[in-house]
C-alpha positions, 0 to 999 in steps of 0.5 A: 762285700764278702758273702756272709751266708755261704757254707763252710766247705767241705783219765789219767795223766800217765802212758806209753810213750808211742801213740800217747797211749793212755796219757790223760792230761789233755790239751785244750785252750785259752783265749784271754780277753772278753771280746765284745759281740753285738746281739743284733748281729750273731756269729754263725760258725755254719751257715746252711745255703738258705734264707728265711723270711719272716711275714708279720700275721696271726701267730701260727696261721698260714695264708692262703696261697702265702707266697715270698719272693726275692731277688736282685732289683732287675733279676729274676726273683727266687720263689720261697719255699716250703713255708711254716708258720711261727708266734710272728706269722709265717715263714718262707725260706728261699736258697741263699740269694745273689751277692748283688745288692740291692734286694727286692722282697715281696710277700703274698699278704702284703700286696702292696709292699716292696721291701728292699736291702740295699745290703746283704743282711749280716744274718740268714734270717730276715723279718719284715715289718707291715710298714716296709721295713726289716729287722735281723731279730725277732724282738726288733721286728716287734719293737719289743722282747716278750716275757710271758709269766705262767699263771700259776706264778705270783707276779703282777710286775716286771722289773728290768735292768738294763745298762744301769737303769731300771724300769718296771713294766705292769703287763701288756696282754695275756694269753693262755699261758698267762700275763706277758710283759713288752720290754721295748728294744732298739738295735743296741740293746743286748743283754738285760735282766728280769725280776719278777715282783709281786706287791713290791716283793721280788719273786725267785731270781732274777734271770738274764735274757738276751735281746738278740736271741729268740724275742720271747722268754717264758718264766714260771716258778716250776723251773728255774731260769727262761725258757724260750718256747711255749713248747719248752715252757710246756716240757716239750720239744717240737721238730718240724720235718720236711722232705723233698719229695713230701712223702712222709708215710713211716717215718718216725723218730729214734729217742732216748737221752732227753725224753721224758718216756713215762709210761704214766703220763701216756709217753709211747715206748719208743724202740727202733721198730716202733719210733715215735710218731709225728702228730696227726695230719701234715701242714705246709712245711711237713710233719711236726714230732711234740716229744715230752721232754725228761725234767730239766732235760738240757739235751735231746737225743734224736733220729727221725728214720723210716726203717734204717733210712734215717735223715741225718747219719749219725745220732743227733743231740738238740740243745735245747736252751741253744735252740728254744725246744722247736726247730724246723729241719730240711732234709739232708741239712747238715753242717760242717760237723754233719750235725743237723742245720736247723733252717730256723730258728737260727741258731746263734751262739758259738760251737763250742764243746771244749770236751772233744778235740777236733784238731790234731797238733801235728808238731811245735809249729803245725795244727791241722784244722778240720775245717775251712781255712780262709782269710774272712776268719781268725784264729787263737790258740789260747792256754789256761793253767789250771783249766776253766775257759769259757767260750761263748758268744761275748767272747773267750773267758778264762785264758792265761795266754793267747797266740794269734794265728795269721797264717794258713793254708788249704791242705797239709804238707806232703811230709805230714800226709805221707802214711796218714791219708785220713788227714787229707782234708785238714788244713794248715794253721801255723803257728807263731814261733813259740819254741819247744820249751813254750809248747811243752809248758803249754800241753800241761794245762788247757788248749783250745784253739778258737775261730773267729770272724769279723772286726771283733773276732767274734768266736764262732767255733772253739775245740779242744785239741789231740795232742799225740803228734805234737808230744812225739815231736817235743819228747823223745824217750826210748827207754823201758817204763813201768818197775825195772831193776838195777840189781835188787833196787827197783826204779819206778818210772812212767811216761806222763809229760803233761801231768803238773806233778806225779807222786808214787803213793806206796804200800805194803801189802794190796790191802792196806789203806796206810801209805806213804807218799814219794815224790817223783823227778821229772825229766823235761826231755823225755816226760818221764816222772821217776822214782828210784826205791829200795831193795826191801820194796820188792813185794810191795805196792804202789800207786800213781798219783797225777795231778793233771788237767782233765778234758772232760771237767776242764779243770786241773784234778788229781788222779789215783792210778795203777801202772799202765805197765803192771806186770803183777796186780793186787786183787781187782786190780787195785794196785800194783805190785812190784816184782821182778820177772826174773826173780825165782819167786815168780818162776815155777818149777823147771821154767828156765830149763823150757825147751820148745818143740821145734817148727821149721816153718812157719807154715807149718804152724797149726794154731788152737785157740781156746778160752782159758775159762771155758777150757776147763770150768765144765771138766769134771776130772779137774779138782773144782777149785782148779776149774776154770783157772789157768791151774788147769792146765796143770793137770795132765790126765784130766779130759782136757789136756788128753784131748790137748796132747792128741792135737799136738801129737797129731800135729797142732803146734801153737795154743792161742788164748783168747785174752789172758791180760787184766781186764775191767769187768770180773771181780777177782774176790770169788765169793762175790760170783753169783753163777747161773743155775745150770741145772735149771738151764738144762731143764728148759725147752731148746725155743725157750726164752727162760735161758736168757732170762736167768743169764741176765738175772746175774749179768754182771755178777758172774764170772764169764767173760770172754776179756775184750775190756783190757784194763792192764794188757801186761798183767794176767788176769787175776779171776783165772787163778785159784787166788787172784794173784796170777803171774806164777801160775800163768806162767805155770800153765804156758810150761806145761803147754810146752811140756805137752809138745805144743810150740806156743800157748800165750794170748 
């Protein structure tokens, strides 16, 4: 038998052609057919190389001396260890026993017991029954899944369905929280629904539970659906920590998305230099983080670090409803995706976050899989149209079509790595013969590429995909994009091969909202969409127009966008506008007759690099309308261009711009700029702290910025000119540069 628990080893739709640019449209998958998954035996993408044992006892109580072994019937056994304790008892966790079968088990509270498996179980996580024998989940070791109703709540029963029959249960027990209702279970008992009921009335709605998960659910009418601990229930996440060498003094946890931090409720404020600390004193398994959870939080953001040691290297994300809200982490554990690996509960369920792409497709036939290729798993690349596959336990939902996968390999081929060594550790999953046109058809909806396990192909793992590599090997296209001329007509085309439709939405000024919509052609072998206009539409504006499908929502949308190759842009940005770079319009005067000083070398270059703001924004011998303004440069006698041309004379040859292309983050209409008060600033102390405070009471408001947030990397910034409309005087200030014996003065 193959070991099952072994770990796995080691916005818009329009772009440039190379590097796939700004391409939005985005791949991801589809695989078609619900495919059916037994809740007693969970699929697990990443298995950490350990086990858990659970001892039926006193909820959360430890016995003394508690000790768990395990072994080969005739081998040595291996001893448990750390323990914790849970609602069923306690627990122990052991490394990853042998393949040999059968198994012995013993547990220190019951001394008289022997349990024994006569198979490796599908699952790391095992409960023993008092009477000698096991089960694989929690509510088939109690015989039952426990509901749990909040006091508060006006309930006095419990209707179930399940297959088609419904039974409605009066309450078992109670217990703090309030009245809990025993759903007996047998192994094929999956999915079934709960309705609350109170004289004969249903309470809220009706809520799906899973038998195979968790084994208790908690419901109140202060939240909607299950919650699957009493921590959760409570509005908490509780992480048990463990480490190795039991020293735990400093360590404390990182938090923000997720935490409730509420200063009136007593929440701490957590900063990198102050974490959240662990309750009081240490227990058997390690320290214990109870983190108030934000409402309806389905996420926790999370680092437990001592200084900038942390456990895990990156920031971690517990899922909650994934997880129940409490998990006890090892030291170290991590996955295959370096995620944090919970040595309990087990986490069941696939992953799947179709939002980012894990795999590269390399070309028509090729995918590079980030992660182990092996016979014991399959593989699917599936397609959706218009978007909205579901990956889940059950199976694939959603998918137009499916594409098996039946061959593979460890590593890539040689040609593929040659020059992209960070693809060392892919592996190779190939592809049916589909053919270019069925490829092309695909990268215009939704990819996902899924793994599967087992006789059901069960998924366990499902990923969007990066399309780069694959789109330069089925399109070629070498021409110019963005508005080119043939004689006084404009012809307007943009590369986006994965966009279902592009239409050119047209203007006549950057400031109307009255349009006209143009339909654009689209070529199928080079993905270029292209419109040819009118000799009256120099001037005018336009818009793309996309309809595409978008990762991040998982659907198909439509999309208003400039031109990523704008040269000329209305106020802000907003549209752009077409023109000619040729055309006199565009040149100040004596632009065609620039004649550059010489450089025989290039070492002989001597490079200034200056900011074409702060150049001048301070420079009192500039008119104030031109401070701060590529017009600035204009002015020959002011302080600044003094000071320029006696670098050139005394031998500086090049003017270096920090970035003078369109960027995000300035408003371009000037009356909008909220400045500091720079008398003010003046006036206060050097070690004063009230400098920052007033640059940050206009952050965002003001106009500096240094342009390392591109938005159109060829278009010129609209907030350096004295009217946003920038491309005359941009060109302007580099004539005046070289008038001044300067070589070069561009970004």
């Amino acid at each position: 038998m193959a070991r099952r628990f072994a770990r796995n080893s080691k916005h818009t739709a329009v772009g440039r052609r190379h590097g796939v640019g700004i391409v939005a449209a985005a791949l991801v998958a589809a695989l078609s057919a619900i495919v059916p998954f037994a809740a007693s035996t969970p699929a697990r993408a990443d298995v950490p190389d350990r086990f858990v044992i659970h001892v039926p006892g006193d909820a959360r109580v430890l016995p003394q001396d508690a000790s768990i072994t395990i072994g080969a019937i005739g081998e040595d056994s291996l001893v448990a260890e750390p323990y914790a304790t849970d609602d069923y008892g306690w627990f122990g966790i052991v490394a990853v026993p042998f393949d040999d079968a059968p198994w012995e088990i013993t547990a220190s509270s019951f001394p008289d017991t022997v349990w024994t498996l006569d198979a490796p179980p599908t699952t790391s996580e095992l409960w023993l029954r008092a009477d000698g024998s096991f089960a694989q989940s929690l509510a088939l070791a109690r015989g039952a899944y426990r509901v749990h109703v909040a006091a508060s709540t006006n309930a006095d029963s419990l209707r179930v369905n399940s297959d088609g029959a419904s039974t409605t249960l009066a309450a078992s027990g109670s217990d703090t929280w309030g009245p809990y209702f025993d759903y007996p279970v047998v192994p094929e008992t999956s999915k079934f629904d709960v309705q609350l009921v109170a004289g004969g009335t249903d309470v809220g709605a009706a809520v799906t539970l899973n038998a195979g998960k968790f084994g208790a659910a908690w419901l109140s009418d202060a939240y909607a659906g299950a919650r699957f601990s009493r921590a959760w229930a409570d509005g908490y996440a509780v992480i048990h920590y463990n480490r190795a060498d039991a020293n735990y003094a400093g360590w404390g946890m990182h938090l923000w998305d997720g935490y409730r931090n509420d200063a009136a409720q007593g929440d701490p404020l957590v900063q990198w230099t102050k974490p959240f600390q662990p309750l009081g004193d240490e227990d058997a398994f390690g320290i214990t983080f109870k983190i108030p959870l934000a409402a309806d939080a389905a996420k926790m953001a999370w680092i437990i670090h001592k200084g900038d040691n942390k456990s895990v290297p990156s920031d971690q994300f517990l899922d909650i409803a994934k997880t129940g809200g409490e998990v006890w982490y090892i030291q170290d554990d991590t996955d295959s995706d370096g995620n944090a690996a919970f040595a309990a509960p087990l986490v069941t369920g696939v992953q799947s976050d179709l939002t980012k792409s894990k795999a590269i497709w390399i070309n028509q036939d090729l995918i590079a899989w980030p992660y182990e290729a092996s016979d014991s798993t399959g593989y699917a690349l599936a397609y959706a149209s218009d978007g909205g596959i579901r990956v889940d336990e059950e199976g694939i939902h959603g998918a137009d079509r499916i594409y098996p996968i039946t061959n593979f390999e460890m590593g890539l081929p040689a040609d593929v790595l040659d020059g992209q060594s960070y693809l060392s550790n892919y592996n190779s999953l190939w592809l049916p013969n589909i053919g270019a046109d069925t490829v092309k058809d695909l990268l215009r909806g939704q990819v996902v590429l899924v793994e599967t396990r087992g006789a059901a192909n069960a998924p366990i793992r499902a990923t969007g995909i990066q399309i780069g590599h694959v789109l330069d090997d089925v399109y070629s296209y070498d021409g110019s994009l963005g508005v080119t001329w043939e004689g006084a007509t404009p012809v307007i085309s943009v590369w986006a091969p994965t966009a279902k439709d592009v239409n050119l939405l047209f203007y006549s000024n950057g400031t109307t909202e009255r349009r006209s919509v143009r339909d654009m052609t689209f070529d199928e072998e080079s993905g270029v969409w292209s419109i040819r206009g009118a000799s009256s539409w120099k001037g005018k504006y336009y818009k793309l127009q996309a309809e595409v499908f978008v990762p991040s929502v998982g659907a198909v949308v439509t999309n208003e966008t400039t031109d990523p190759y704008s040269v000329a842009l209305a106020t802000n940005s907003t549209r752009t506008q077409i023109v000619n770079l040729d055309d006199a319009s565009t040149k100040p005067s004596g632009w065609d007759g620039i004649v550059k000083p010489n450089l025989n070398r290039l070492a002989d270059s001597s490079i200034y690099e200056l900011h074409i703001r702060d150049f001048s924004v301070g420079d009192k011998t500039v008119p104030v309308a031109a401070r701060g303004t590529y017009g600035a440069f204009t002015y020959k006698r002011s302080d600044g261009m003094r000071h320029l041309t006696a670098l050139a004379k005394a031998g500086m040859t090049h003017v270096h711009l920090l970035p003078a292309f369109d960027f995000a983050t300035v408003n371009e209409n000037k009356s909008t700029w909220i400045q500091p008060d720079l008398d003010y600033l003046r006036s206060l102390d050097a070690d004063s702290d009230g400098q920052q405070a007033e640059v940050d009471a206009v952050r965002g408001e003001d106009p500096y910025n240094w342009g390392y947030d591109p938005y159109h990397f060829t278009a010129p910034e609209g907030s350096y000119a004295k009217t946003p409309m920038a491309l005359g005087v941009l060109k302007s200030s580099a004539r005046w540069c070289n008038r001044w014996g300067v070589s070069e003065c561009a970004p």
